[in-house]
C-alpha positions in Angstrom: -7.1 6.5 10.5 -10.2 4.4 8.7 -9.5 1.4 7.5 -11.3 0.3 4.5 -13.1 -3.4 4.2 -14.2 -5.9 6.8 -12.8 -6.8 9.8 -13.5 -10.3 11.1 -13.4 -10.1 14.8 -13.4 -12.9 17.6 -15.9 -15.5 17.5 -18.6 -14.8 14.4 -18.6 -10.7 14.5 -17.6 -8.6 11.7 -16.8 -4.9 11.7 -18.1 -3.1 8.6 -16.9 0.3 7.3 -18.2 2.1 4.4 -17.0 5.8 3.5 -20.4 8.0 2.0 -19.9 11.2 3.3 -22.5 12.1 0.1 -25.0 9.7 2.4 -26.7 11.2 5.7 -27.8 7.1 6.6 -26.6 3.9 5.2 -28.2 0.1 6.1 -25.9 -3.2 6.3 -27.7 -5.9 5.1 -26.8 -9.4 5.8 -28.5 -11.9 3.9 -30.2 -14.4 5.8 -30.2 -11.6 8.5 -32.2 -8.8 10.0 -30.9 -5.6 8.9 -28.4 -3.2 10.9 -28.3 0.7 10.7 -24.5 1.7 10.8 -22.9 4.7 12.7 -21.6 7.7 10.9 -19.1 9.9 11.8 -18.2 13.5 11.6 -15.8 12.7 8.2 -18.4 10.4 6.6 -18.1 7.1 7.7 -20.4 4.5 8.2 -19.4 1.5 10.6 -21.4 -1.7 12.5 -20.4 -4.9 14.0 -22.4 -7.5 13.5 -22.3 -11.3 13.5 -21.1 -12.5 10.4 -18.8 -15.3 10.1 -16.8 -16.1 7.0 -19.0 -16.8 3.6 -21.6 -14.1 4.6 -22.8 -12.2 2.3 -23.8 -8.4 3.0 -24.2 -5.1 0.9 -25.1 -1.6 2.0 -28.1 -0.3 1.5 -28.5 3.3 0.7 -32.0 3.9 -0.2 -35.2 1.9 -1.1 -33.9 1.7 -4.8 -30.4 1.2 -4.5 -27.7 -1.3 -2.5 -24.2 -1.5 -3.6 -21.4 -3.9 -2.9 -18.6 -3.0 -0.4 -15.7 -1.1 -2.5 -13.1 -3.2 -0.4 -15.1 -6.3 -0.8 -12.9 -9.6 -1.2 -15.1 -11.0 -3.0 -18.3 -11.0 -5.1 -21.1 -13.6 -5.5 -23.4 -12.9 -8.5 -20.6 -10.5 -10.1 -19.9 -6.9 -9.3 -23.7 -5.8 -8.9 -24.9 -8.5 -6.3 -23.6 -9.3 -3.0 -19.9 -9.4 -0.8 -18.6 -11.4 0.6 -17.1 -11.8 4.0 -13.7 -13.8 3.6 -11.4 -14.8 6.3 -7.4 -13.9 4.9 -5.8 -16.8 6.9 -3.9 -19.8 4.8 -2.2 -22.6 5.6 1.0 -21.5 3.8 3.6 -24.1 2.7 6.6 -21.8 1.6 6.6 -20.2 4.7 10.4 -18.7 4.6 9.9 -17.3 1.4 11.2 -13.5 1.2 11.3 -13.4 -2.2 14.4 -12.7 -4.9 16.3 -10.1 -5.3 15.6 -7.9 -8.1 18.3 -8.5 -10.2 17.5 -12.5 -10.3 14.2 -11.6 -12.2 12.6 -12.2 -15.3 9.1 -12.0 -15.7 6.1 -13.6 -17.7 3.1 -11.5 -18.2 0.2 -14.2 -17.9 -3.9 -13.1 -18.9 -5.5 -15.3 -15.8 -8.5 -15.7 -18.3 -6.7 -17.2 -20.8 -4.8 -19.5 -19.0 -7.5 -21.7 -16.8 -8.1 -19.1 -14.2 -6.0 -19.4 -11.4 -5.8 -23.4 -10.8 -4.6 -23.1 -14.4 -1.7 -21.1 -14.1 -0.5 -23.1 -11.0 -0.3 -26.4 -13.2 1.9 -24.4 -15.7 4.4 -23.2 -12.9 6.6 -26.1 -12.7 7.1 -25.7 -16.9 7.9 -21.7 -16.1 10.3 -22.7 -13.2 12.0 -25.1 -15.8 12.8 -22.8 -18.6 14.4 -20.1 -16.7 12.1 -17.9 -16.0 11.7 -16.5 -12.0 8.6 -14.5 -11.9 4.9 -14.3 -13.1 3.3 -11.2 -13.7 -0.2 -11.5 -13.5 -2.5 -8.8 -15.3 -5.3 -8.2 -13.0 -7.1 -10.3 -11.3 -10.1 -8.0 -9.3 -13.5 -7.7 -10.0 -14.6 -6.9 -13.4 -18.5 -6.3 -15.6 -18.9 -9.9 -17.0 -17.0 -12.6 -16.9 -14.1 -12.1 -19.9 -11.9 -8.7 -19.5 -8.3 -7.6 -19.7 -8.9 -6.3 -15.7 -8.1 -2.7 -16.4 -11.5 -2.0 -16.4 -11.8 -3.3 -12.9 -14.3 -2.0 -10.2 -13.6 -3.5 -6.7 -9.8 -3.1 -6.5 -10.1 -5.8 -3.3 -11.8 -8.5 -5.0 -10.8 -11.5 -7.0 -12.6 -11.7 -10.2 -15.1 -14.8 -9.9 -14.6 -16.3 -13.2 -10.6 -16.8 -12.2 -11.5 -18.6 -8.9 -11.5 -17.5 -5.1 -9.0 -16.2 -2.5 -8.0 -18.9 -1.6 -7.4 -20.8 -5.0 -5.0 -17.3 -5.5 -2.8 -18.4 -2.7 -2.8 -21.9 -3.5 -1.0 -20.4 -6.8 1.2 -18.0 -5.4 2.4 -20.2 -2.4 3.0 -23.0 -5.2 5.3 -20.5 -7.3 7.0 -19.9 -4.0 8.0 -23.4 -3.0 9.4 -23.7 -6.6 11.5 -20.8 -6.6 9.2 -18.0 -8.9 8.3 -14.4 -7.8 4.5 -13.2 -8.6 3.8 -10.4 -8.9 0.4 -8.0 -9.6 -1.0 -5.1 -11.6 -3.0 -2.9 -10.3 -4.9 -0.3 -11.5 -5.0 3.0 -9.5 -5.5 5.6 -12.1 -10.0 4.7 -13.1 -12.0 2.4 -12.8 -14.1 1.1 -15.5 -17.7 1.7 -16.7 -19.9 -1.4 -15.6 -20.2 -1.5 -11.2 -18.6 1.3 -10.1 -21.2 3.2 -7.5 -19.1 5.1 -6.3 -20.3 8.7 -6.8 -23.9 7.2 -5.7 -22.3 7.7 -2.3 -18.9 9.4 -2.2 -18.6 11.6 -4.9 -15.6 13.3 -3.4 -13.6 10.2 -4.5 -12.9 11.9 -7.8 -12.3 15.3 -9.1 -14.9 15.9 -11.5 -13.2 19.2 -12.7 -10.5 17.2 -13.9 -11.0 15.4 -17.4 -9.7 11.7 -17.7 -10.9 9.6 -20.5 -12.8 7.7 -17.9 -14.4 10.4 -16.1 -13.1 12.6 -13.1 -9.4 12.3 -11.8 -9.3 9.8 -8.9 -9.2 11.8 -5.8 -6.0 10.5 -4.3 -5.1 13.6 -2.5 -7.7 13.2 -0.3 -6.9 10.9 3.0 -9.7 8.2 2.8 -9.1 7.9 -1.3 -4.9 7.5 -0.4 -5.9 4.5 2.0 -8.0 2.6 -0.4 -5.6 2.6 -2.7 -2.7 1.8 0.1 -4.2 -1.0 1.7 -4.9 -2.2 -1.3 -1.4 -2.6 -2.4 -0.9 -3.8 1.1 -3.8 -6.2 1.2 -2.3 -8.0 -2.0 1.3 -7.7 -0.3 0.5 -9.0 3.1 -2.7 -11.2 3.0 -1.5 -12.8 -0.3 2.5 -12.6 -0.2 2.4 -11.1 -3.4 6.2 -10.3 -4.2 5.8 -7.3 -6.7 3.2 -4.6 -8.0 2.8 -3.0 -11.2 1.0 0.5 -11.0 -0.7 1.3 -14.4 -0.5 4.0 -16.3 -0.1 6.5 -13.2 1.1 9.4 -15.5 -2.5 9.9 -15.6 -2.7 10.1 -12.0 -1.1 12.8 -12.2 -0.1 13.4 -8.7 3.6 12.4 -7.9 3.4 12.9 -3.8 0.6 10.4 -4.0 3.1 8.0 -5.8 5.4 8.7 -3.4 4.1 8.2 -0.4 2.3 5.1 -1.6 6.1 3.4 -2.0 7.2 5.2 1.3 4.6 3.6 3.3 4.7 -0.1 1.5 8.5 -0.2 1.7 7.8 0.9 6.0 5.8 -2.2 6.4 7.4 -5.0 4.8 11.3 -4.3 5.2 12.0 -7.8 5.8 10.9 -8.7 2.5 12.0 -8.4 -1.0 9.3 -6.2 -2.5 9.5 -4.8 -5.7 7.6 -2.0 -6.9 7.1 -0.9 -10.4 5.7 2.3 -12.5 4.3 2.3 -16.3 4.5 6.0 -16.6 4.2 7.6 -20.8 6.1 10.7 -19.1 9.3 8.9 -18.8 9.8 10.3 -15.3 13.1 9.1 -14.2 12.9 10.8 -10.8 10.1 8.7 -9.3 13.1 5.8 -10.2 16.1 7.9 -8.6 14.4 8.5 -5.5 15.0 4.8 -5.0 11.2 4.0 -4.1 10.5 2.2 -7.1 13.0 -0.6 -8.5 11.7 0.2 -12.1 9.5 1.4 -14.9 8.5 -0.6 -17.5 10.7 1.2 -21.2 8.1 1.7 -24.0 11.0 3.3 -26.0 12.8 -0.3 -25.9 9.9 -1.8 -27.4 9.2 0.7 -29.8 12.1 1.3 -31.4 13.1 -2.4 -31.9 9.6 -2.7 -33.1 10.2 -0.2 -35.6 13.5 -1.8 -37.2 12.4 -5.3 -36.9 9.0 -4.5 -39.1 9.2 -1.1 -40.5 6.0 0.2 -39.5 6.4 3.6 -38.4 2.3 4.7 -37.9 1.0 6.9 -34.9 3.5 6.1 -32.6 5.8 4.5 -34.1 6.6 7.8 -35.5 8.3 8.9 -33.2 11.0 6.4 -33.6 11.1 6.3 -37.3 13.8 8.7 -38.3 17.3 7.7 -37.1 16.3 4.7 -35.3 19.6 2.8 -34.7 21.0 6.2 -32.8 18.0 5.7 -30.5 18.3 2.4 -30.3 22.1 2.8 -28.7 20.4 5.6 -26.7 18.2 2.8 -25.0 20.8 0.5 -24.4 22.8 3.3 -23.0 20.7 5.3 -21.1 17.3 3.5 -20.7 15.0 6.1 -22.3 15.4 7.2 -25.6 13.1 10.2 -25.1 14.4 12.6 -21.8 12.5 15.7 -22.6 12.7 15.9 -26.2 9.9 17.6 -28.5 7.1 14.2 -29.4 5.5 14.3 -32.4 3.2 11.7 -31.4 2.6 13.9 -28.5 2.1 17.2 -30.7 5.6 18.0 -30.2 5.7 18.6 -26.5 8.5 17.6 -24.6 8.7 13.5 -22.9 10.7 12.4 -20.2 13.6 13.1 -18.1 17.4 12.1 -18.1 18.3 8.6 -17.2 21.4 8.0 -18.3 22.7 8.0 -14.8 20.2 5.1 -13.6 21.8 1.4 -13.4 20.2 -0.2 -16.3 17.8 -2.5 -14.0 15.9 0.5 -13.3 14.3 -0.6 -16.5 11.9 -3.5 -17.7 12.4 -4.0 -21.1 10.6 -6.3 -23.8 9.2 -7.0 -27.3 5.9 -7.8 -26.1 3.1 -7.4 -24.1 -0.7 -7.4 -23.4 -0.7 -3.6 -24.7 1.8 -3.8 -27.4 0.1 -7.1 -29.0 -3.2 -6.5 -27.9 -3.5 -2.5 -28.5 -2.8 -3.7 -32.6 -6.2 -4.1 -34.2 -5.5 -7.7 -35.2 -3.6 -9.1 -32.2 -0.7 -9.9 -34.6 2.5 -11.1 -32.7 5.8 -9.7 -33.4 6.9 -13.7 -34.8 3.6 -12.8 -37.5 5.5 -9.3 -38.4 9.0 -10.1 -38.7 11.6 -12.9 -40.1 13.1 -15.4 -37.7 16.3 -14.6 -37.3 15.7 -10.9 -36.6 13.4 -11.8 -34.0 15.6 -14.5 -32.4 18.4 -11.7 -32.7 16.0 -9.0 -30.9 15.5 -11.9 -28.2 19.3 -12.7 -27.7 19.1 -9.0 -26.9 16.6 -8.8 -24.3 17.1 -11.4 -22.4 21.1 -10.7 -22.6 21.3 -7.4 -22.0 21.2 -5.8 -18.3 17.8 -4.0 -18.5 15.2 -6.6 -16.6 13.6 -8.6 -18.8 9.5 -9.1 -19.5 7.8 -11.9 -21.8 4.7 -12.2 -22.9 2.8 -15.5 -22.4 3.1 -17.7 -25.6 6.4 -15.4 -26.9 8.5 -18.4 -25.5 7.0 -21.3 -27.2 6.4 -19.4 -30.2 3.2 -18.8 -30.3 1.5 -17.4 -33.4 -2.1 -17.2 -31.5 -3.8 -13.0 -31.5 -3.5 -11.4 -28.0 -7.0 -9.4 -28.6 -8.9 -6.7 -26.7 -11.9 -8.5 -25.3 -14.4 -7.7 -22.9 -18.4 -9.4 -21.7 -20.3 -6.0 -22.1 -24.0 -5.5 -23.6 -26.3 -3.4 -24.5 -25.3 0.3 -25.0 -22.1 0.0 -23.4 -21.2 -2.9 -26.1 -21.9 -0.7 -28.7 -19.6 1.8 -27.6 -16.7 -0.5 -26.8 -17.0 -1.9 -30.2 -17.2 1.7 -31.8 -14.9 3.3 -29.7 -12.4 0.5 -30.5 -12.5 0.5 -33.7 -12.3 4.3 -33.8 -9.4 4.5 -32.2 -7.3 3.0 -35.6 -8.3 5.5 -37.5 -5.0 7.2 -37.6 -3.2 3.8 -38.1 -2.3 3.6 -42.3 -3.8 0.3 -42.7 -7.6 1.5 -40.7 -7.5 4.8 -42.4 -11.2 3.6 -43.9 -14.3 2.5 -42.5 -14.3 -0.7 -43.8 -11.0 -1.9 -43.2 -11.9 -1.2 -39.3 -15.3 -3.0 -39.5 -13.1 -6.1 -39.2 -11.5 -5.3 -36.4 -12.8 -8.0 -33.9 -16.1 -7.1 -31.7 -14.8 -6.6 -28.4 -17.7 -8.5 -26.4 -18.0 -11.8 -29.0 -16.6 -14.8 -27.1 -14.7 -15.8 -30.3 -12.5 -12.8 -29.6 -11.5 -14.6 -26.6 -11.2 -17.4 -27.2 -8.5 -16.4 -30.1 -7.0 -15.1 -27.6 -5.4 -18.2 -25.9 -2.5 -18.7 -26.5 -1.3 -22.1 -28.4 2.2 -23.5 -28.7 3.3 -22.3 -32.3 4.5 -24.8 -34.9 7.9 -24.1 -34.0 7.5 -24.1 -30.4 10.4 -26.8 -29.5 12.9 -24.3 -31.4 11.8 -21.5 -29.2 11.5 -23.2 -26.3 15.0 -24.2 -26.8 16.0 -20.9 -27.8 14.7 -19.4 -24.6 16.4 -21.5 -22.1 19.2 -21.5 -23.7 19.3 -17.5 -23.3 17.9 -17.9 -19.9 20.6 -20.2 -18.7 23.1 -18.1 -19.9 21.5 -15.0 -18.3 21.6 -16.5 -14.9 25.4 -17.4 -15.5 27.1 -14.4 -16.9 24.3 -11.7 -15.9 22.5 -11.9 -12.6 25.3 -12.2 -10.4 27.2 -8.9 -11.9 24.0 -7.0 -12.4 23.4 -4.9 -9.2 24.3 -1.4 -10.4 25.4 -2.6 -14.0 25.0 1.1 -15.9 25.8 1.7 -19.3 29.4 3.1 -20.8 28.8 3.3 -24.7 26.7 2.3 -27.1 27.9 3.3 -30.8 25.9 2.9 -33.9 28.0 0.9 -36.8 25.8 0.6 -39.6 22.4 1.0 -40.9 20.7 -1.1 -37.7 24.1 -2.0 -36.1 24.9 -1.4 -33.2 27.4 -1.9 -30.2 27.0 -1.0 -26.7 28.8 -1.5 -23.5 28.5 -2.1 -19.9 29.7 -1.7 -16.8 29.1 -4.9 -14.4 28.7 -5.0 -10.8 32.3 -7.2 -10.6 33.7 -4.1 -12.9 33.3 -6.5 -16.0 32.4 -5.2 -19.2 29.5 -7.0 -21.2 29.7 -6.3 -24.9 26.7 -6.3 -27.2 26.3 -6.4 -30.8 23.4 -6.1 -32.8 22.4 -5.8 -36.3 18.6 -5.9 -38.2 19.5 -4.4 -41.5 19.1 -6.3 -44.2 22.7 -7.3 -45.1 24.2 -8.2 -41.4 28.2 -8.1 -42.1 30.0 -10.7 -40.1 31.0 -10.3 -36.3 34.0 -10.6 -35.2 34.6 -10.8 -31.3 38.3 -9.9 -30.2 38.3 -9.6 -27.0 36.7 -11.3 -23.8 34.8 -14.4 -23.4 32.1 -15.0 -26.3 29.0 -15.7 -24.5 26.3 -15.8 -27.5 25.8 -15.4 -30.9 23.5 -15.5 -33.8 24.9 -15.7 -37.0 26.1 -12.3 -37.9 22.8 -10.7 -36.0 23.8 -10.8 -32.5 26.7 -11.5 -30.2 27.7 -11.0 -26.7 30.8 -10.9 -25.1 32.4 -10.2 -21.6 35.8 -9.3 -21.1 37.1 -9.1 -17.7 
C-alpha cells in the first residue's frame, strides 16, 4: 500500500510520492535545490528521498511547460498554482487527554473560517461558544481553494490548509484550545469533486476520475480504484490523527455514488482510532438510512427537518419547497417521528421518482437537524436569514423545538445572537471562470417565483465582488441579548433534561392537532417520555400540559414536557 503526501524522515530527508501512472517520468524540484528525478513503479508511482527539512518548498515537474503542486500537499505558498510545502505534523498539545464527547452531548455551530478572522479568529470566540451551551464547532472547509475568498467546496488540495485562514499549526492552536475548554470540532470535507481553478489532476492521472460518468463538475471521482480510496482515506485520517479533529462531515456523497466506498472509508477510520470518540457524519439527498443502520456513521444531516419547518414558518413553497407544501403538519409529525419525512416516496422536485428509505426504526440522534445553514441561507439568492422571513415568536417556537427535541442539534453562526447579516455565495474567481460563476449562479433561480425574469436575477450578488463577502459576516442583530438569552436558556435546559436520557431515545407518536399543531412523543434512554408541542398557524390555541414535569414553553407556540 502507497501512501500519499510527504514523509519527513530522520534528520533533514523527505520521502516524496506522487501517483501519474498517465506520466512515463516526473522531476521533484526543490527550490533552492538541484533537481531530482523520482522512481516509478509498475502501478504508476513516482517516489524520491531527498533532503528537505520542514518549510521546503517543492513541486513536480512533468514537462518543460508544466509543474504542479503535490495533491497531498499540507500546504501551499503562492496559492494553489505555486509551490508545497513540506510541514512537519508534530505539536506541542495542551489537552492532551482529550477523547472527545460522546455523541449525544453535542450540539454544533457551523462557522465560515473566512468570515470569522481565519483560524486565530475563531479561537478568540471559543470561550463565548463554550459559555452559551454549545459543545462543538463545525468548521466548513478549510483546504486549499482558487483565490483567497470561497465557501471551500470548491476545494483542490484536500490536504492543505487554505492560506488566507492561516497555517497548520495556527489550526491546532484552535482545535487544542476548544479542547481544553470542553468543545468538539469537527470538519467537512469534500470527497465527491473538486473545483474548477488548480486541480491538475488529469495532467497526470487521469484514471482518478471516470470520465464516462457525468457529474456537474466533470467525471465521477474514481474512488473504486485503490490509490483514489487512499487519498481520500488518509485524508480523513490525516485531519483525524495529525490534527485531533473529533468529527467529519462528508458532502454531498449521494453523488458519489458508490456506497462500498462509503463504507469501507468508516470501517477503516473507526479500526484506527477506537480509543477515541469519533463521529462520522453523511449529507446524503437519497435519504439512505442504511449507511446509518449499519452503525458506521452516527448521523446524516435531515434536509426534510429544515424544509418542512421552513415551509410553515414562511409559506414559500418554490422548487423544493414543493415538495413539502401540501399537508405539511403530517410531515412535520413524520420528522419528529421517524427522522425522514421522505422514505421512498414519489419527489416532485425530483420528477417524481422515489427518495429515501425507512427510518422510523433509527434512535432519533441518527439525525442532525436545524433551521439553518451555509446551504439553506446561502443557496437563497439574497442570503436572507430565516429571523428576515418569519415573525418572532414562530421562530423562537421553531428554536424551542430544535434545540429540545432528541434529533442532534446544528446552528448556524450568527443564528444565536440574532443576526440579521446575508450568508451569501462568494468566491475570488476571474476572468472567464468569473463570468460563468456569476451566470451560472444567477441561472440557477430561474425556477424560483420571485427570479422567474431576467432582471430580477441581475441583482443577485456577483459571486467574485469582495462586497459579497464582506456582507457576509455575520454581525450581532439588534436583538442579539434576547437571543443570546434565548439560546442558553434552551441549551441549559437541553443538557439537563435531554443529554443524559438521549442514547437510543426513538420516537413513539407524533399526532397532528390542528392546522400546524402538532404533538409528538418520545421514548428516553431512562424509559422517560419527552412530550412536544408545537403550533405555527396563525391562531395558536392555548396549551395545556397535564401530565409530567413542564420543562419549556412559549406562549401557546411551544411546550415541552417529561413525564416519568
Amino acid at each position: 500500500m502507497t501512501n500519499w503526501g510527504p514523509e519527513l524522515r530522520e534528520g533533514a530527508d523527505t520521502l516524496f510520492r506522487l501517483w501519474a501512472p498517465d506520466r512515463d517520468a516526473v522531476t521533484l524540484e526543490i527550490d533552492g535545490a538541484p533537481s531530482v528525478s523520482m522512481d516509478r513503479d509498475e502501478e504508476g508511482w513516482f517516489s524520491a528521498t531527498a533532503p528537505a527539512a520542514a518549510g521546503s518548498r517543492y513541486r513536480f515537474r512533468l514537462d518543460k511547460e508544466l509543474a504542479v503542486p503535490d495533491p497531498a500537499s499540507r500546504l501551499q505558498a503562492g496559492g494553489v498554482h505555486g509551490w508545497s510545502v513540506v510541514v512537519d505534523p508534530a505539536f506541542a498539545w495542551s489537552a492532551t487527554e482529550w477523547r472527545g464527547r460522546p455523541w449525544e452531548e453535542t450540539v454544533l455551530l457551523e462557522v465560515h473560517v473566512g468570515t470569522l478572522g481565519g483560524f486565530e479568529g475563531i479561537r478568540q470566540k471559543l470561550p463565548a461558544i463554550a459559555a452559551s451551551g454549545i459543545t462543538a464547532i463545525e468548521l466548513m472547509p478549510v483546504n486549499a481553494f482558487g483565490g483567497t475568498r470561497n465557501w471551500g467546496y470548491d476545494g483542490v488540495l484536500p490536504y492543505a490548509v487554505a492560506e488566507p485562514y492561516g497555517s497548520p499549526a495556527e489550526l491546532k492552536t484552535l482545535i487544542d484550545t476548544a479542547h481544553g475548554l470542553g468543545i468538539s470540532v469537527f470538519l467537512d470535507v469534500v470527497y465527491n469533486h473538486f473545483g474548477p481553478d488548480g486541480n491538475y489532476l488529469n495532467a497526470y492521472a487521469s484514471a482518478f476520475f471516470h470520465k464516462e460518468v457525468d457529474t456537474p463538475w466533470g467525471g465521477a471521482v474514481a474512488v473504486d480504484a485503490d490509490p483514489v480510496h487512499r487519498f481520500f482515506v488518509d485524508n480523513a485520517l490525516m485531519w483525524l490523527r495529525d490534527y485531533r479533529i473529533d468529527g467529519l462531515r462528508f458532502d454531498a456523497v449521494h453523488t458519489i455514488e458508490n456506497d462500498g466506498f462509503l463504507d469501507r472509508m468508516a470501517s477503516e477510520i473507526r479500526a484506527a482510532l477506537p480509543e477515541r470518540h469519533v463521529h462520522l457524519v453523511l449529507e446524503n439527498e437519497k435519504n439512505d438510512a442504511d449507511r446509518l443502520r449499519a452503525g458506521c456513521y452516527d448521523a446524516q444531516w435531515n434536509d426534510d427537518f429544515h424544509n418542512v419547518l421552513h415551509v410553515l414558518l414562511t409559506g414559500e413553497t418554490s422548487a423544493y419547497y414543493g415538495d413539502f407544501a401540501d399537508h405539511a403538519a403530517e410531515r412535520l409529525a413524520r420528522c419528529l417521528k421517524e427522522g425522514f419525512i421522505y422514505q421512498g416516496e414519489g419527489s416532485p422536485n425530483h420528477d417524481g421518482k422515489p427518495r429515501g428509505k425507512p427510518s422510523g426504526d433509527l434512535p432519533s440522534t441518527a439525525f442532525v437537524a436545524f433551521l439553518q445553514n451555509h446551504d439553506q441561507v446561502g443557496n437563497r439568492a439574497m442570503g436572507d436569514r430565516l429571523i428576515r422571513l418569519t415573525d418572532r415568536e414562530r421562530l423562537r417556537a421553531a428554536t424551542a423545538l430544535l434545540l429540545l427535541g432528541p434529533q442532534i442539534p446544528l446552528l448556524f453562526m450568527g443564528e444565536d445572537e440574532g443576526s440579521e447579516s446575508p450568508f451569501l455565495f462568494f468566491t475570488d474567481f476571474h476572468d472567464e471562470l468569473a463570468d460563468a460563476v456569476r451566470e451560472g449562479r444567477r441561472r440557477e433561480f430561474a425556477k424560483f417565483d420571485a427570479f422567474a425574469d431576467e432582471e430580477a436575477r441581475q441583482r443577485i450578488p456577483d459571486p467574485n465582488a469582495r462586497s459579497t463577502f464582506d456582507s457576509s459576516i455575520p454581525e450581532p442583530g439588534p436583538q442579539a441579548g434576547e437571543w443570546r438569552a434565548l439560546y442558553r436558556e434552551l441549551l441549559a435546559l437541553r443538557q439537563v433534561h435531554i443529554m443524559p436520557r438521549l442514547k437510543g431515545a426513538v420516537g413513539l407518536a407524533a399526532d397532528v392537532i390542528g392546522p400546524a399543531r402538532v404533538k409528538a412523543r418520545w421514548r428516553m434512554a431512562d424509559g422517560a417520555t419527552l412530550t412536544i408541542l408545537i403550533d405555527l398557524g396563525e391562531a395558536p390555541e392555548a396549551i395545556a400540559v397535564d401530565e409530567g414535569q413542564l420543562i419549556y414553553q412559549e406562549g401557546d407556540r411551544f411546550a415541552a414536557w417529561i413525564a416519568e
